[in-house]
N, C-alpha and C positions, 0 to 999 in steps of 0.2 A: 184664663182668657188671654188671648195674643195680642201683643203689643206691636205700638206702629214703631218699634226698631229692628222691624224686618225688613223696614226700606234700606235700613246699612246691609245685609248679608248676603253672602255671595251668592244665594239660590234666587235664581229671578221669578221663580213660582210663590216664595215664600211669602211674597206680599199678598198676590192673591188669595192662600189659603188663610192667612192673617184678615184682611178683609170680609173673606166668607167665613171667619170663624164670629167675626167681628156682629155679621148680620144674623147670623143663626142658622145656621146652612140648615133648610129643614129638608132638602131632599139627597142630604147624606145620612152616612151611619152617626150616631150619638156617641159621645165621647166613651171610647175606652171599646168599642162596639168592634165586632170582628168581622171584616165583610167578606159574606162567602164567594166563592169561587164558581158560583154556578149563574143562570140567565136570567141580567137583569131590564128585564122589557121598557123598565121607563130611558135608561140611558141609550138602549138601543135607538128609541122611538125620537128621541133626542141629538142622538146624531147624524138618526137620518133626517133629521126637519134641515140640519144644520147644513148637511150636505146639499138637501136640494136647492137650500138657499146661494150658498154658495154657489149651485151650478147654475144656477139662475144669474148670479152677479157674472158670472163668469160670462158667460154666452151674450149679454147685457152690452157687458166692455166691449167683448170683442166686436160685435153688430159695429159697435158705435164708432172702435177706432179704427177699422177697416173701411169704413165710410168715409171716416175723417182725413183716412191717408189716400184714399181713391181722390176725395176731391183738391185733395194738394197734390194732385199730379203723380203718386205713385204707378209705380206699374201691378199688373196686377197680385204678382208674387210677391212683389215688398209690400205691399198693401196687406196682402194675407199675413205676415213675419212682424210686423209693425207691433201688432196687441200682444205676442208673446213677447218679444222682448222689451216692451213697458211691463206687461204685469210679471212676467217672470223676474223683470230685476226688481220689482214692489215686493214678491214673494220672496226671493232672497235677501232683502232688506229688513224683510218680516222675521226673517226663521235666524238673521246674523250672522250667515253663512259667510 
């Protein structure tokens, strides 16, 4: 069973998988289980919900800060540039770049 002295190491996944081992990950492979290489429909179906959530937030943000910078007086080009580089320096923020 994994312990929480995964918060020291240097794998910044390692806590996650330590957690998910923690709750009983029931929609992985089982301990010791070999996982094949061929199509797995439920991950698929998985990261597309995840996707479209995402692009849902995405499209969300931008409506909102393009609005936001129209009515502080942008013009209409920096108004459109305004939500990628808020979320694009959020998303680089994110990944550690």
């Amino acid at each position: 069973m994994p312990t929480w002295r995964a918060q020291k190491a240097k794998d910044p996944f390692e806590l996650c998988r330590a957690v998910v081992g923690l709750m009983g990950d029931a929609a992985g492979p089982e301990d010791g289980a070999v996982r094949s290489g061929g199509f797995e429909l439920d991950e698929l179906i998985r990261h597309l919900c995840a996707l479209v959530v995402a692009g849902v937030a995405a499209y969300a943000s931008y409506v909102h800060q393009r609005e936001f910078a129209v009515q502080g007086g942008a013009d209409a080009v920096s108004a459109a540039l305004w939500p990628l580089s808020v979320d694009g320096l959020l998303l680089l923020a994110t990944l550690g770049c």
